[in-house]
C-alpha positions as CSV (number, residue, x, y, z in Angstrom):
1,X,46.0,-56.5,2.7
2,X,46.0,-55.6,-0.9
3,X,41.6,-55.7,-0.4
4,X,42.8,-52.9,2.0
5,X,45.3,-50.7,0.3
6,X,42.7,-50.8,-2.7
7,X,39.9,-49.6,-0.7
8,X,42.1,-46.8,0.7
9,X,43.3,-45.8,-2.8
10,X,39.2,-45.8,-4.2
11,X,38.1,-43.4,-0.9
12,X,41.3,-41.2,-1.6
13,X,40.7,-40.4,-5.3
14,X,36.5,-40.0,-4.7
15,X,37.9,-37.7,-1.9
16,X,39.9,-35.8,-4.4
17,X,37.4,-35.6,-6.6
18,X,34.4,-34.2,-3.9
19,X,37.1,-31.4,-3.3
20,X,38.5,-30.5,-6.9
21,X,34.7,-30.2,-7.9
22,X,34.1,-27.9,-4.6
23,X,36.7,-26.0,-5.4
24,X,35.3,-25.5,-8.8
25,X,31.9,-24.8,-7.6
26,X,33.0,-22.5,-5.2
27,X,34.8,-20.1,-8.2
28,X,32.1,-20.6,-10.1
29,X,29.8,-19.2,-7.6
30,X,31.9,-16.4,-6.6
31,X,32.0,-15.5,-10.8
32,X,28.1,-14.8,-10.4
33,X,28.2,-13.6,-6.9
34,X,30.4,-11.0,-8.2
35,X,29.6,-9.4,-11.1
36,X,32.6,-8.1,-13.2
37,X,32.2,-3.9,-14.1
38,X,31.1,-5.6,-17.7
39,X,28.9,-7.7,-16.6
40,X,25.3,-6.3,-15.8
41,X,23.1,-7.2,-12.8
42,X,19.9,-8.5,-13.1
43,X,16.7,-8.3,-10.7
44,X,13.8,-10.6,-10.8
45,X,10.7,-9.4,-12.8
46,X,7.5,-11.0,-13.6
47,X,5.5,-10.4,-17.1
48,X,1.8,-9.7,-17.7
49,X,1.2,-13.2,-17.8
50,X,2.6,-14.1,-14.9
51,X,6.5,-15.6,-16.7
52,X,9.5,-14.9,-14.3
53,X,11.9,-12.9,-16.2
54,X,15.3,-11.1,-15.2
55,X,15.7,-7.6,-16.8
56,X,19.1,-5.3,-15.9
57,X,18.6,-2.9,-12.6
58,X,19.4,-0.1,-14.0
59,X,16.9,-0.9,-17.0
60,X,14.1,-1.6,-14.4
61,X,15.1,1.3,-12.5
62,X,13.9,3.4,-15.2
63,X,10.7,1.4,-15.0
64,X,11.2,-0.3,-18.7
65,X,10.4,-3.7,-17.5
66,X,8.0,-6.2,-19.1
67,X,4.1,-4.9,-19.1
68,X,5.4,-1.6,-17.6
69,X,5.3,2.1,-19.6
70,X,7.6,3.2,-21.6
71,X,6.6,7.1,-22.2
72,X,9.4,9.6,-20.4
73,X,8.1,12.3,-19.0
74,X,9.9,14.9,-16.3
75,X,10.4,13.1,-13.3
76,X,9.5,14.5,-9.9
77,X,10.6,11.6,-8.4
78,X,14.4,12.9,-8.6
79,X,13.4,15.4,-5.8
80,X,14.8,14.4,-2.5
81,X,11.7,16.1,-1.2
82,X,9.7,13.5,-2.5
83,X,11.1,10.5,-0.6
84,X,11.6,12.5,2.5
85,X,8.7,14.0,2.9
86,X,7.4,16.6,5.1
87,X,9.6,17.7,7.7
88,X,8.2,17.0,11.0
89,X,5.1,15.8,10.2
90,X,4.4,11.9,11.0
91,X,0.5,11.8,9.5
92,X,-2.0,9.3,10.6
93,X,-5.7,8.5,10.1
94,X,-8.5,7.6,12.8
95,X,-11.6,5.9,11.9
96,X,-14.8,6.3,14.2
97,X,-16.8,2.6,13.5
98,X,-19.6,4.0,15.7
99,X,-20.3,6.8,13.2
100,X,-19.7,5.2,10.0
101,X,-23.3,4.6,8.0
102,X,-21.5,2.7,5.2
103,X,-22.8,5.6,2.7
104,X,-19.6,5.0,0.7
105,X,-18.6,9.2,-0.1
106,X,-15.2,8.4,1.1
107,X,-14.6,5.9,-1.8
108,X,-16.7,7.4,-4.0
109,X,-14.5,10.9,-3.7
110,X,-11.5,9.2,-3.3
111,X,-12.1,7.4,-7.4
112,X,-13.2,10.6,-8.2
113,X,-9.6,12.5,-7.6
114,X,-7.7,9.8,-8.6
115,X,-9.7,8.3,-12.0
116,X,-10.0,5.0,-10.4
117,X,-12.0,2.2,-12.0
118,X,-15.6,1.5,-9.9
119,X,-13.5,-2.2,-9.2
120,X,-10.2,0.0,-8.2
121,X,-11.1,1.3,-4.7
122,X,-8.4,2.5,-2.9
123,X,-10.9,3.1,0.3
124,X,-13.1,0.1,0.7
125,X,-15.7,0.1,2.8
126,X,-16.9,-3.8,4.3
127,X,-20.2,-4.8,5.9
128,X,-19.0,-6.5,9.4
129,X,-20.4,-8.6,11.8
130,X,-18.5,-10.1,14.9
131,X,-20.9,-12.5,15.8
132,X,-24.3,-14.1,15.4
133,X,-26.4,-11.8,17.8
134,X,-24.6,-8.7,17.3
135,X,-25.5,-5.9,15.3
136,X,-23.4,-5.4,11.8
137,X,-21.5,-2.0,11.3
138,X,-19.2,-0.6,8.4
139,X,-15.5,-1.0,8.3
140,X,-13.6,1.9,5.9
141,X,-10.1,0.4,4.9
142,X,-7.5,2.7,3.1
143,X,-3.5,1.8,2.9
144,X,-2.4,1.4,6.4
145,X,0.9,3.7,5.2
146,X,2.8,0.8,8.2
147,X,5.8,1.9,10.1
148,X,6.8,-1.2,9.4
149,X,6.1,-2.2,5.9
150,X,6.6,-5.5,4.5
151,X,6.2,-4.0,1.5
152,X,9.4,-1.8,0.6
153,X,11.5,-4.8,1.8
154,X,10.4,-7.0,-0.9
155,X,10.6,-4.2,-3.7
156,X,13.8,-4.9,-6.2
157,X,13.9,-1.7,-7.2
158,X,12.8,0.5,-4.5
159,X,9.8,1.7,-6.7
160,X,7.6,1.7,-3.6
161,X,8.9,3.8,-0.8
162,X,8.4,4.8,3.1
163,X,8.6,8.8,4.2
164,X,9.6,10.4,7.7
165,X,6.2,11.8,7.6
166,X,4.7,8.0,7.7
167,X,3.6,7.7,4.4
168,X,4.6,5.1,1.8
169,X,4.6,5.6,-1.7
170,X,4.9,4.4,-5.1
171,X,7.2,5.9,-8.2
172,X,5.1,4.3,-11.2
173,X,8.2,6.0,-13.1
174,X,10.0,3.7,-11.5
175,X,7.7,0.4,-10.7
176,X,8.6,-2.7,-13.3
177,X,4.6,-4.5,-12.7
178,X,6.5,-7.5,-10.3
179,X,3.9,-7.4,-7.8
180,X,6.1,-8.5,-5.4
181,X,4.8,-5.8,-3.2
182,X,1.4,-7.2,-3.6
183,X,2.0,-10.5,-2.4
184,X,3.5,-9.0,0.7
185,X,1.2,-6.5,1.9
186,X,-0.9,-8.3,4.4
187,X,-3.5,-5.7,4.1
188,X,-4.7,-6.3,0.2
189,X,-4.6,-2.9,-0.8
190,X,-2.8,-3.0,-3.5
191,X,-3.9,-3.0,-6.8
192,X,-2.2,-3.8,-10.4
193,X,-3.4,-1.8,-13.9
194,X,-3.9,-4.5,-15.9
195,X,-5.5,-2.2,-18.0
196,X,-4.5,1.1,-19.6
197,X,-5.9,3.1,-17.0
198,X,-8.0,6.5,-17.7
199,X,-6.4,9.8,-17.0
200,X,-7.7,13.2,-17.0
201,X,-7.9,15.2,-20.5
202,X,-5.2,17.4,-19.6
203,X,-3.0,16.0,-16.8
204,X,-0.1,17.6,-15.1
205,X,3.1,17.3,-17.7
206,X,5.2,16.4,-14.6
207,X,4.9,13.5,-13.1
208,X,5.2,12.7,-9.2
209,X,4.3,9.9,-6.8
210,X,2.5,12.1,-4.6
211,X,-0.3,12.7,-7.4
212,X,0.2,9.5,-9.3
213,X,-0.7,11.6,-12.3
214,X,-0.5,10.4,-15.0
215,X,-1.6,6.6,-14.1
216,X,0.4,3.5,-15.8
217,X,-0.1,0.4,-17.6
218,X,1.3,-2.4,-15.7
219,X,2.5,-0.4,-12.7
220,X,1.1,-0.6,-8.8
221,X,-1.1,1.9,-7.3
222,X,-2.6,2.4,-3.9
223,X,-4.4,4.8,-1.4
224,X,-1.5,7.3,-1.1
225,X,-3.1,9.9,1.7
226,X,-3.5,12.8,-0.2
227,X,0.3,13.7,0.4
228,X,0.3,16.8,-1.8
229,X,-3.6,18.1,0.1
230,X,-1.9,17.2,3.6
231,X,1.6,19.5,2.9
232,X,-0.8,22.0,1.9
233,X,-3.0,22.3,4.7
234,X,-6.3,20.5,3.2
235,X,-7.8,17.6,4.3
236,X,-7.9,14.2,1.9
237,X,-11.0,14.2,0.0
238,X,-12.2,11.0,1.8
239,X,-12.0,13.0,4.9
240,X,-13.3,16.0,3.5
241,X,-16.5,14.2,2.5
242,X,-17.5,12.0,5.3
243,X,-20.8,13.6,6.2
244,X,-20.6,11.9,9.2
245,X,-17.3,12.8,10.4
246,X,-15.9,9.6,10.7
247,X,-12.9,9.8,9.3
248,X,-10.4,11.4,11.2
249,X,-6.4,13.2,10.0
250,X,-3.8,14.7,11.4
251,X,-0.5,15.2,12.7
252,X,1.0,12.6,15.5
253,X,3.8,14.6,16.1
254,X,1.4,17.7,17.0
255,X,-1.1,14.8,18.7
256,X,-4.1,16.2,16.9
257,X,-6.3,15.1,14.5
258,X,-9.5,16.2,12.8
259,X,-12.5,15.3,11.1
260,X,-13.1,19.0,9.5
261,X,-16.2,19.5,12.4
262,X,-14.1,19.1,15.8
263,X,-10.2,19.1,16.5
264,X,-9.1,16.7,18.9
265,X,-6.1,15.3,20.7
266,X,-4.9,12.4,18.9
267,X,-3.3,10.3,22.2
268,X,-7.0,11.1,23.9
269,X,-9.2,10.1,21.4
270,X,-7.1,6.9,21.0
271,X,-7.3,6.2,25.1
272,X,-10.8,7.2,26.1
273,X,-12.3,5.6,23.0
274,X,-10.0,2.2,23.3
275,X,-8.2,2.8,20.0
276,X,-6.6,-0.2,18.0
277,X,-4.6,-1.3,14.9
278,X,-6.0,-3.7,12.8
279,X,-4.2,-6.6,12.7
280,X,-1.1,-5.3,15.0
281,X,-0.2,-8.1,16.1
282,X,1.7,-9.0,12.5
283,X,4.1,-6.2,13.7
284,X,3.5,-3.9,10.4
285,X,2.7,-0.8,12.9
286,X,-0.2,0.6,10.8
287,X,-0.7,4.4,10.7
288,X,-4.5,3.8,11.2
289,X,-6.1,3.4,13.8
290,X,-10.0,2.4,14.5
291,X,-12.3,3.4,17.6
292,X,-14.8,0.3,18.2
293,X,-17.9,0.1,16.9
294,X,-19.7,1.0,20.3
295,X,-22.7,3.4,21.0
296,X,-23.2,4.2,17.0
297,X,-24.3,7.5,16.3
298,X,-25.4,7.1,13.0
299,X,-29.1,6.8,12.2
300,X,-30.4,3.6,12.0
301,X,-33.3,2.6,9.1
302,X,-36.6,4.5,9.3
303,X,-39.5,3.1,11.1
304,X,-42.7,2.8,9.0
305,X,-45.4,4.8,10.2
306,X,-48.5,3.5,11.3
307,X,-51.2,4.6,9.1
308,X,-53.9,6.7,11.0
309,X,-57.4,6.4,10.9
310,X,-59.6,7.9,8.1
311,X,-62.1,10.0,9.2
312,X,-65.5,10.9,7.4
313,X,-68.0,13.6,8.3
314,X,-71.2,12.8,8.5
């Protein structure tokens, strides 16, 4: 009986104790959950290196985090017009495989306009082959700009940012080098200056996402469509100089798009022509689309001539 009550009286007091130390936790949890108006609130960073750090949000928000710049300049970003975009306009890009040669004037233009590093393309262009006994052909990738983009989710600071016109952004002003966003994007078109990166001799004063003038140390940049061209009627320059008119743009809201040689209608290109998403079924709704690789138009490699006979006169 007392091998009983003693038992009872042991389980009771470590019951007690489970509780009083739950309760505890509980408070203590709620303290951190909960920031007091003097405490400040922290966001997840990482350094150059690669060290997670935790730097205050509204001290990342002015993109002052590790590795990141620290120059103020005017900052465009503040315009609502930037993050909205243009009103009704949803742009989108169309890729013809069959006519691409794999000449490589998209990314070279595209470097050009931007100041990107030969090892920084923002348009890539691959050499594919589906199978064995099928013929290889050129595959142009850019930012997919996704309706869906994994991307701004994982952002702590909302540096990177999706428009109503379909086009997702980044505010270097703004971006604290995490490269969060990187990991995310399924795509791999990010990329991260690592270096200080080269800038015109006499760049625009103000600074905007739209141009990502001038470039940052230890920011994230990307293939950003030409946002500014687009809004004012002009082609991107990777469309622009595509002598083979593969590259299409446009409007899907007006269901037309163009290659700067024809005009067509976006929702019959994409039907007659078995248009598709790369990679769709990750549920990222990409705002490119590609036509298969069927019937290419572009020239193929020069056949040698056969030398002709050499003829003497007697």
């Amino acid at each position: 009986m007392n091998d009983s009550r003693r038992d009872f009286l042991e389980k009771g007091l470590v019951g007690v104790g489970v509780a009083a130390a739950g309760l505890l936790t509980a408070r203590v949890m709620r303290r951190f959950d909960k920031p007091s108006p003097t405490q400040t609130a922290l966001t997840p960073a990482l350094t150059s290196d690669g060290q997670l750090i935790r730097v205050s949000a509204d001290h990342a928000a002015h993109g002052h985090g590790d590795g990141a710049h620290t120059e103020t300049h005017p900052h465009a970003a503040d315009d609502p017009a930037v993050r909205t975009g243009v009103p009704g306009r949803k742009w989108v890009m169309v890729i013809d495989l069959a006519k691409c040669d794999g000449c490589k004037n998209c990314t070279v233009e595209c470097n050009k306009m931007h100041n990107t590093p030969p090892d920084r393309e923002w348009m890539r262009v691959f050499r594919m082959q589906d199978a064995h006994h099928t013929a290889p052909y050129w595959f142009p990738k850019p930012c997919f700009h996704c309706d869906n983009p994994p991307c701004t989710k994982v952002c702590p600071v909302g540096a990177t940012f999706k428009r109503q016109d379909g086009i997702v952004l980044i505010d270097n002003e703004r971006c604290i080098g995490c490269r969060f966003c990187m990991a995310a994007c399924p795509y791999s078109t990010r990329f991260f200056n690592w270096g200080r990166p080269q800038n015109p001799s006499s760049p625009d004063s103000t600074y905007s996402p739209e141009t990502g003038f001038p470039r940052r140390i230890g920011t994230v940049e990307k293939c950003d469509f030409c946002p500014e061209m687009a809004q004012a009627g002009t082609l991107p320059g990777c469309v622009k100089n595509c002598h083979m008119g593969a590259l299409y743009f446009g409007d899907e809201n007006e269901d037309a798009v163009t290659n700067s040689d024809e005009t067509v209608r976006l929702s019959k290109l994409l039907e007659e022509r078995a248009g598709y998403r790369y990679l769709e079924e990750l549920g990222t709704e990409p705002r490119v689309y590609y036509l298969p690789p069927k019937n290419r138009e572009f020239p193929g490699p020069a056949k040698k001539k056969k030398p002709q006979p050499h003829h003497t006169s007697a």
